[in-house]
C-alpha positions in Angstrom: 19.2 40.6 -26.5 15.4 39.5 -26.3 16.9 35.5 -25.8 18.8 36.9 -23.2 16.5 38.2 -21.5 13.5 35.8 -21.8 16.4 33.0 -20.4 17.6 35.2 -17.8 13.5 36.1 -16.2 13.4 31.7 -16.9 16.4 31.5 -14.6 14.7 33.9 -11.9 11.8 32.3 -12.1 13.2 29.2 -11.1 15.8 30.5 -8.2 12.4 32.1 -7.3 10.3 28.6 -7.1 13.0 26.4 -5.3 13.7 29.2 -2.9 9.8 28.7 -1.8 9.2 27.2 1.7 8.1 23.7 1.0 3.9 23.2 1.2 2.3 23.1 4.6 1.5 19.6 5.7 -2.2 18.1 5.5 -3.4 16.5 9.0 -5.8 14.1 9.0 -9.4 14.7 9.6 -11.6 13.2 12.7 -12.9 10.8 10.2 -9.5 9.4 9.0 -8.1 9.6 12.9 -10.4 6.9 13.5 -9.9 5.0 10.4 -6.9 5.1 11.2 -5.4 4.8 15.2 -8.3 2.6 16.9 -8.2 -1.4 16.9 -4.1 -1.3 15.6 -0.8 -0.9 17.1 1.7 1.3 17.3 5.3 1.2 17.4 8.1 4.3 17.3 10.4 5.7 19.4 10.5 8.8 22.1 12.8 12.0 20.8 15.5 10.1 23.1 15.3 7.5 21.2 13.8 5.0 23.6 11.2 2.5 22.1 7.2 1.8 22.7 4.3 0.3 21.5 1.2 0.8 21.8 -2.0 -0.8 21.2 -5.1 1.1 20.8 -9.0 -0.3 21.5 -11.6 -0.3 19.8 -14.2 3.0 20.2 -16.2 5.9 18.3 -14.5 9.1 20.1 -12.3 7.4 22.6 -11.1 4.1 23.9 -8.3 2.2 25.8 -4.6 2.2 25.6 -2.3 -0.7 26.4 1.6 0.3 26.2 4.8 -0.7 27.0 7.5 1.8 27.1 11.0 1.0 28.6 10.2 -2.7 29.1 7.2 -1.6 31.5 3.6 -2.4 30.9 0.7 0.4 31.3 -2.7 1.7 30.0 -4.2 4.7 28.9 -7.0 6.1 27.0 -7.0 7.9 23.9 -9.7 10.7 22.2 -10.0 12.8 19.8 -10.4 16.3 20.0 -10.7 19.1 17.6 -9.3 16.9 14.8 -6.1 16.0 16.6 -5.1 12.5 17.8 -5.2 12.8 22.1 -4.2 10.3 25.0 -3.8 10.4 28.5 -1.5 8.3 30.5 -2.7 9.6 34.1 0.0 11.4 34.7 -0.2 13.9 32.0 -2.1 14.1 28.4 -0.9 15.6 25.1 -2.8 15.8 21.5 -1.2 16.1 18.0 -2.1 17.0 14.4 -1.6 13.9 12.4 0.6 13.9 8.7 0.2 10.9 6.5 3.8 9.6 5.6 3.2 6.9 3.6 3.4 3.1 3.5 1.4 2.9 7.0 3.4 5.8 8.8 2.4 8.8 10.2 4.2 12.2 11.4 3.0 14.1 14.6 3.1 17.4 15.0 2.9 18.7 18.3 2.1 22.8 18.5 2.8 23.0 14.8 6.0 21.1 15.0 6.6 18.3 13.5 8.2 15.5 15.8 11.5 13.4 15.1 9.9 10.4 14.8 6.8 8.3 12.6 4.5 5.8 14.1 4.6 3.1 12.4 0.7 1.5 12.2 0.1 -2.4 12.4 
């Protein structure tokens, strides 16, 4: 009976575990933002599916954008602020937390959400 029931509190144990939400994600810090974004270019895809690049200047807090989304040219500027990634194309601004995906890709997450689609860094 005591096999029984040290493999049926194993068996528990283990529904337990992989019934656990998976672990929060880890944003990058100001530091690695900056390490990171500035002086490289970015490639990925709106949550319609609609393609842009974007190449980021050179700068300590803050620097210049130069895009193309939907075949059309454009600048910006981009910032950090309060350890998230920030730009602002004139007509509106946004900042994310940033998740390290691997192999030169990175996840947004925009008011704790995680967005549809990695950058890919060049």
């Amino acid at each position: 009976m005591r096999i029984f029931h040290n493999t049926l509190s194993a068996f528990a144990a283990t529904l337990l575990l992989t019934a656990l939400p998976a672990t929060a994600a880890t944003f990058l810090t100001e530091q690695q933002l900056l390490a990171t974004f500035p002086g490289h270019t970015v490639n990925s895809k709106t949550d319609k599916g609609v393609s842009w690049a974007q190449a980021y200047g050179k700068g300590k807090k803050k620097g210049a954008i130069a895009g193309k989304f939907d075949g059309k040219d454009y600048k910006a500027t981009w910032f950090v602020r309060n350890g998230m990634w920030c730009e602002n194309w004139g007509d509106g601004e946004a900042c994310w937390q940033v998740e390290d995906a691997g192999k030169g890709k990175y996840r947004m997450y925009k008011d704790g959400k995680p967005r549809p689609n990695l950058w890919a860094v060049k």
